[in-house]
VMD Tcl script that builds the backbone (N, CA, C; Angstrom):
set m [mol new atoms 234]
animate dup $m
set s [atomselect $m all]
$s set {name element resname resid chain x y z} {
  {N N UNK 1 A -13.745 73.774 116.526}
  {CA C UNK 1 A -13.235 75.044 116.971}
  {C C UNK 1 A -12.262 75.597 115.922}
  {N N UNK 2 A -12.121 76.564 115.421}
  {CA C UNK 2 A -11.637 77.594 114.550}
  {C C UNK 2 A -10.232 77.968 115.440}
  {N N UNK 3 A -8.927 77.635 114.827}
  {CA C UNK 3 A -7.867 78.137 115.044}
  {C C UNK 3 A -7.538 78.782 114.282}
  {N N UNK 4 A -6.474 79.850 114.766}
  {CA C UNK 4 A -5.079 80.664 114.008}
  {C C UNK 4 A -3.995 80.124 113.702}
  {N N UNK 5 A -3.509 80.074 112.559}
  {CA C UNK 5 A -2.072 79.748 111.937}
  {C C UNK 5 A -1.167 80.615 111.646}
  {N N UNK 6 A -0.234 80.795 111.754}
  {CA C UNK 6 A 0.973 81.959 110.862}
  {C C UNK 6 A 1.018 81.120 109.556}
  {N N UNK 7 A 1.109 81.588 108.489}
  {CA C UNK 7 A 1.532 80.822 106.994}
  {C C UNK 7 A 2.962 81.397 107.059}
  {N N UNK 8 A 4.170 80.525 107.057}
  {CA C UNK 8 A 5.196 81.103 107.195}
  {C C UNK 8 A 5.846 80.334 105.813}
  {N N UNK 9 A 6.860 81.273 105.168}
  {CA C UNK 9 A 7.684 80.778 104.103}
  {C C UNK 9 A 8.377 80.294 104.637}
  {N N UNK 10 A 9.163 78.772 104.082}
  {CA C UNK 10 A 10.464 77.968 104.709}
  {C C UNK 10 A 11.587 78.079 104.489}
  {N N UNK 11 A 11.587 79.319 103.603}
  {CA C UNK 11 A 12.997 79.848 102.822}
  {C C UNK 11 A 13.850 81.111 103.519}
  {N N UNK 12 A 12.477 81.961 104.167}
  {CA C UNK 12 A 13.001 83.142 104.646}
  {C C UNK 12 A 12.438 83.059 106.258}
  {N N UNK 13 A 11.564 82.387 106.645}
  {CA C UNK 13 A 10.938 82.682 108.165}
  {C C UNK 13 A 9.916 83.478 108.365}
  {N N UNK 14 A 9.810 84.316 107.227}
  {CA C UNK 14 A 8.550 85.266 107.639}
  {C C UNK 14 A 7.439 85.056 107.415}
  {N N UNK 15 A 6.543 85.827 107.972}
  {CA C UNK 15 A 5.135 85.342 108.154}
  {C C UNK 15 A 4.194 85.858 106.640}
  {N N UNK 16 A 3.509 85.343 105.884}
  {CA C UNK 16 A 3.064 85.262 105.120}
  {C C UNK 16 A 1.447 86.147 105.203}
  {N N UNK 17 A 0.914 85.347 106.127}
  {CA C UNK 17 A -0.585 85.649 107.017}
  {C C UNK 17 A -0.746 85.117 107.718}
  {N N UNK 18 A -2.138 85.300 108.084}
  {CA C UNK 18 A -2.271 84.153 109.103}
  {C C UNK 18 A -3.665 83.568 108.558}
  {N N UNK 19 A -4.214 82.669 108.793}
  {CA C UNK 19 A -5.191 81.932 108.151}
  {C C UNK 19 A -6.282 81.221 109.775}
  {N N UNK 20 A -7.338 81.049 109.459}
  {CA C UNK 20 A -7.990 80.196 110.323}
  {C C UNK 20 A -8.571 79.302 110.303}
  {N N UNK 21 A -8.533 78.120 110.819}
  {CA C UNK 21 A -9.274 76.980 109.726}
  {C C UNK 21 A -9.544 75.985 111.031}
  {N N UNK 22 A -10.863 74.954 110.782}
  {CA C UNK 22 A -11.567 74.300 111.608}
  {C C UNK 22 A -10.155 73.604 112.087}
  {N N UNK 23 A -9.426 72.708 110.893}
  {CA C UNK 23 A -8.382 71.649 111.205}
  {C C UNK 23 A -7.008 72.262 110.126}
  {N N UNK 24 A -5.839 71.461 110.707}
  {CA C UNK 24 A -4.689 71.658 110.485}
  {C C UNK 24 A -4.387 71.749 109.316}
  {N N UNK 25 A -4.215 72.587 108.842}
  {CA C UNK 25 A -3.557 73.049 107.045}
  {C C UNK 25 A -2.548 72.091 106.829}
  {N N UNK 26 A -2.605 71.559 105.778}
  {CA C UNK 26 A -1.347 71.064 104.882}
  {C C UNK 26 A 0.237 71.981 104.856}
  {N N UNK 27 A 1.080 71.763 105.285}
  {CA C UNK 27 A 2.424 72.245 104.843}
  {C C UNK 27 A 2.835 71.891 103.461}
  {N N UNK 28 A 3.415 72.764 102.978}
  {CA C UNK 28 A 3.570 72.182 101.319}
  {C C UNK 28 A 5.435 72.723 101.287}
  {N N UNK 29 A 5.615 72.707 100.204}
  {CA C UNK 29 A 6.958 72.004 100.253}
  {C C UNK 29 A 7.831 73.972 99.921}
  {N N UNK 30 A 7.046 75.108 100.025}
  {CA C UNK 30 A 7.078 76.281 100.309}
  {C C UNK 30 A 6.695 76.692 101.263}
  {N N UNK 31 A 5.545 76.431 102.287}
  {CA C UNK 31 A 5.542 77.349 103.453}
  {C C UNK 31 A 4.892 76.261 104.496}
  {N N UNK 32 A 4.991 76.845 105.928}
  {CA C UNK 32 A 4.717 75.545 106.587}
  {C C UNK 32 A 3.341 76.877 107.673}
  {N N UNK 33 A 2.689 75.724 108.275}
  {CA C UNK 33 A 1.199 76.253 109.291}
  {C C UNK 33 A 1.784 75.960 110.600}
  {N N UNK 34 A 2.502 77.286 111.259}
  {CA C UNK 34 A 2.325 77.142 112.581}
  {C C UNK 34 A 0.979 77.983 113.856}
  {N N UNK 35 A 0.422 76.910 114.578}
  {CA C UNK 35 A -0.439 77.701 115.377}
  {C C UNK 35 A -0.125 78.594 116.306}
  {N N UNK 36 A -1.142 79.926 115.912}
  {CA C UNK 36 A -0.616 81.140 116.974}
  {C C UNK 36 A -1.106 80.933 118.328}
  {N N UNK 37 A -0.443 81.610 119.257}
  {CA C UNK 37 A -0.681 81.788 120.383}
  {C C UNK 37 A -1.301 83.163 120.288}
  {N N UNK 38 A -2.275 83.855 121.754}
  {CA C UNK 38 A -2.610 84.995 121.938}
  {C C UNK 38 A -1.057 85.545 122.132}
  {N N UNK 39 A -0.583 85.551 122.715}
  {CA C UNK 39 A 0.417 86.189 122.680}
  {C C UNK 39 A 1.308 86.585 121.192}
  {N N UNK 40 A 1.737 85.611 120.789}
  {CA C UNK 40 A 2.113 85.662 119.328}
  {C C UNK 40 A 1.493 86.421 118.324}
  {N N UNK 41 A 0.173 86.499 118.353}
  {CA C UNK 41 A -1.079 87.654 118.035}
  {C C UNK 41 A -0.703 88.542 118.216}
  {N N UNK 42 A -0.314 88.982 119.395}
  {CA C UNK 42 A -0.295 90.207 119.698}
  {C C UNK 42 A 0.689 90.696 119.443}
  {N N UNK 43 A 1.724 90.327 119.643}
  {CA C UNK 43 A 3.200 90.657 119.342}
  {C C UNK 43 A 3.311 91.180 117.394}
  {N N UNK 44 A 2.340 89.903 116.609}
  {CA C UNK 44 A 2.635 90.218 115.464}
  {C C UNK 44 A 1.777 91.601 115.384}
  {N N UNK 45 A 0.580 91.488 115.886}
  {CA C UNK 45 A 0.017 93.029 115.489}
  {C C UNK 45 A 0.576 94.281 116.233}
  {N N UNK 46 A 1.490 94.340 117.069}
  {CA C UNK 46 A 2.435 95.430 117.325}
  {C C UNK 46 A 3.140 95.525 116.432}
  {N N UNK 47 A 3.980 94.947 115.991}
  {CA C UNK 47 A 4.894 94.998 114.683}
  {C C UNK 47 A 4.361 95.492 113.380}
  {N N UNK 48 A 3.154 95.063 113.335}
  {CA C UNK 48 A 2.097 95.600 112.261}
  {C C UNK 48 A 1.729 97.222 112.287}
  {N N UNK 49 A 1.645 97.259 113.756}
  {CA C UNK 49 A 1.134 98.614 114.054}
  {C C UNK 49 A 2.030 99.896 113.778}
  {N N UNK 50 A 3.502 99.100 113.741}
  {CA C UNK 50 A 4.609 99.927 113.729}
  {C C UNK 50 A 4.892 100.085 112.580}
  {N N UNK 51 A 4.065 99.241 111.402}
  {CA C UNK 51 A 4.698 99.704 109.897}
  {C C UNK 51 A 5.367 98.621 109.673}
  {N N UNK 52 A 5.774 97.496 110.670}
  {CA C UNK 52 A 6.977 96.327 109.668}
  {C C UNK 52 A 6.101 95.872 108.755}
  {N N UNK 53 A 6.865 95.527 107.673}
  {CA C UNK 53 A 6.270 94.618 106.725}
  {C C UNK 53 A 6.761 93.120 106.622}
  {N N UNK 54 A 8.410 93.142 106.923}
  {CA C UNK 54 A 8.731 91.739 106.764}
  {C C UNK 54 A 8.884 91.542 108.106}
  {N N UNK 55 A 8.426 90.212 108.764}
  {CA C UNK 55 A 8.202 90.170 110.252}
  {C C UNK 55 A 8.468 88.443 110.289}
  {N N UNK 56 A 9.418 88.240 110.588}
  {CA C UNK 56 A 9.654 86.810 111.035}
  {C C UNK 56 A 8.960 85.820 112.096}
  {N N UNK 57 A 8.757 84.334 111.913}
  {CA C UNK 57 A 8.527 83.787 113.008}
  {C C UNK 57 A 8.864 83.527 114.236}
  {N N UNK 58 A 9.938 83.904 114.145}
  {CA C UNK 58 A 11.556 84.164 114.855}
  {C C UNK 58 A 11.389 84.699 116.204}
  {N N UNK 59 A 10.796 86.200 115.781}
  {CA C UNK 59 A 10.969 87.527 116.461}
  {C C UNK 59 A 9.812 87.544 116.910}
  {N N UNK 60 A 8.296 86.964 116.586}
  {CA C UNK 60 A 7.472 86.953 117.167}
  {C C UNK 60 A 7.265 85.838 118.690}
  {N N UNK 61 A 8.161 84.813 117.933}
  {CA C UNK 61 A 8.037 83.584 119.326}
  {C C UNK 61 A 9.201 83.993 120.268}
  {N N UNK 62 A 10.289 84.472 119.913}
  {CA C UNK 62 A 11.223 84.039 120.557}
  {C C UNK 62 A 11.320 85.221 121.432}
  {N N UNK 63 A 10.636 86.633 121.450}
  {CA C UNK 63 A 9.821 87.869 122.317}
  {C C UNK 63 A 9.192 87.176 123.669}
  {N N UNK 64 A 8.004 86.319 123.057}
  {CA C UNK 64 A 7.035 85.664 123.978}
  {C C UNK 64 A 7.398 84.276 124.805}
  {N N UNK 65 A 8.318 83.637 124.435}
  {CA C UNK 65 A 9.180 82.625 125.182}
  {C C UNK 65 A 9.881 83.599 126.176}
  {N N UNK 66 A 10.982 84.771 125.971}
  {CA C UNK 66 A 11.570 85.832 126.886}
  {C C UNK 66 A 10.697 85.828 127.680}
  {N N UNK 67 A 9.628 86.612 127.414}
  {CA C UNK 67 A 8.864 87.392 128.261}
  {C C UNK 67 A 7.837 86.451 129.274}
  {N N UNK 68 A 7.333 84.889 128.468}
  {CA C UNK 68 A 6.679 84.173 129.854}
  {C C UNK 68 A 7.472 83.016 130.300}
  {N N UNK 69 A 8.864 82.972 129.819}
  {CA C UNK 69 A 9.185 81.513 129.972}
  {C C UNK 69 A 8.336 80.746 129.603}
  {N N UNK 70 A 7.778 80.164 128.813}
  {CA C UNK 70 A 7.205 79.230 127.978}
  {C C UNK 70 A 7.595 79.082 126.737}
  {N N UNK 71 A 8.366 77.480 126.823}
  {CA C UNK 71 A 8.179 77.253 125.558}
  {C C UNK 71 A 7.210 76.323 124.801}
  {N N UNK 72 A 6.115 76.409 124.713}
  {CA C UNK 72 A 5.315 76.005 124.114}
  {C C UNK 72 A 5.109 76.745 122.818}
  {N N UNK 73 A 5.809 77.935 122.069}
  {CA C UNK 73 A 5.671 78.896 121.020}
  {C C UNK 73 A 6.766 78.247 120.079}
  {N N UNK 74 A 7.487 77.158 120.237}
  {CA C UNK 74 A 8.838 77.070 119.883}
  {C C UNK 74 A 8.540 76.108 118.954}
  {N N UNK 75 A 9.137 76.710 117.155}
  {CA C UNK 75 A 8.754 75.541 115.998}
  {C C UNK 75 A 10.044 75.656 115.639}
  {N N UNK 76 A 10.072 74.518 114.501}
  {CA C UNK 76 A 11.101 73.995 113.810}
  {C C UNK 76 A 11.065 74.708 112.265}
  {N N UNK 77 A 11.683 75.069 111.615}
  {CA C UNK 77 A 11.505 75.458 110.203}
  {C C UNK 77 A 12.449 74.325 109.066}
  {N N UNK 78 A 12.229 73.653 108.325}
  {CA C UNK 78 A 13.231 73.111 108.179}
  {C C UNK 78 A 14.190 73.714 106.477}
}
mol reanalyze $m
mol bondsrecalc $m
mol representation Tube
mol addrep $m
């Protein structure tokens, strides 16, 4: 099965792209693979829709944790 990732930089938080791949991408020692949620999807392509360009991992999970109580969206950056 084909998942979604955010490619996020570990320096700044923001989202890079997003990528899809059978199995789990490598993190490298610049950006790390967190898996999207539909929700998280969606949230980033509102932000998209609005013109942001720099768009954090931040602001996309921490919207969708508010809004369903779930934290299952919740990563670590280190």
């Amino acid at each position: 099965m084909i998942t979604a990732y955010f490619v996020v930089a570990r320096g700044s938080g923001n989202i890079i792209r997003i990528t899809r791949r059978e199995s789990v991408p490598d993190d490298t020692p610049t950006v790390i693979n967190v898996p999207v949620s539909t929700a998280s999807l969606m949230r980033y392509e509102d932000f998209l829709a609005r013109g942001e360009d720099l768009i954090s991992l931040q602001s996309v999970t921490r919207l969708v944790k508010a809004d369903n109580r779930n934290h299952q969206n919740s990563c670590r950056i280190i």
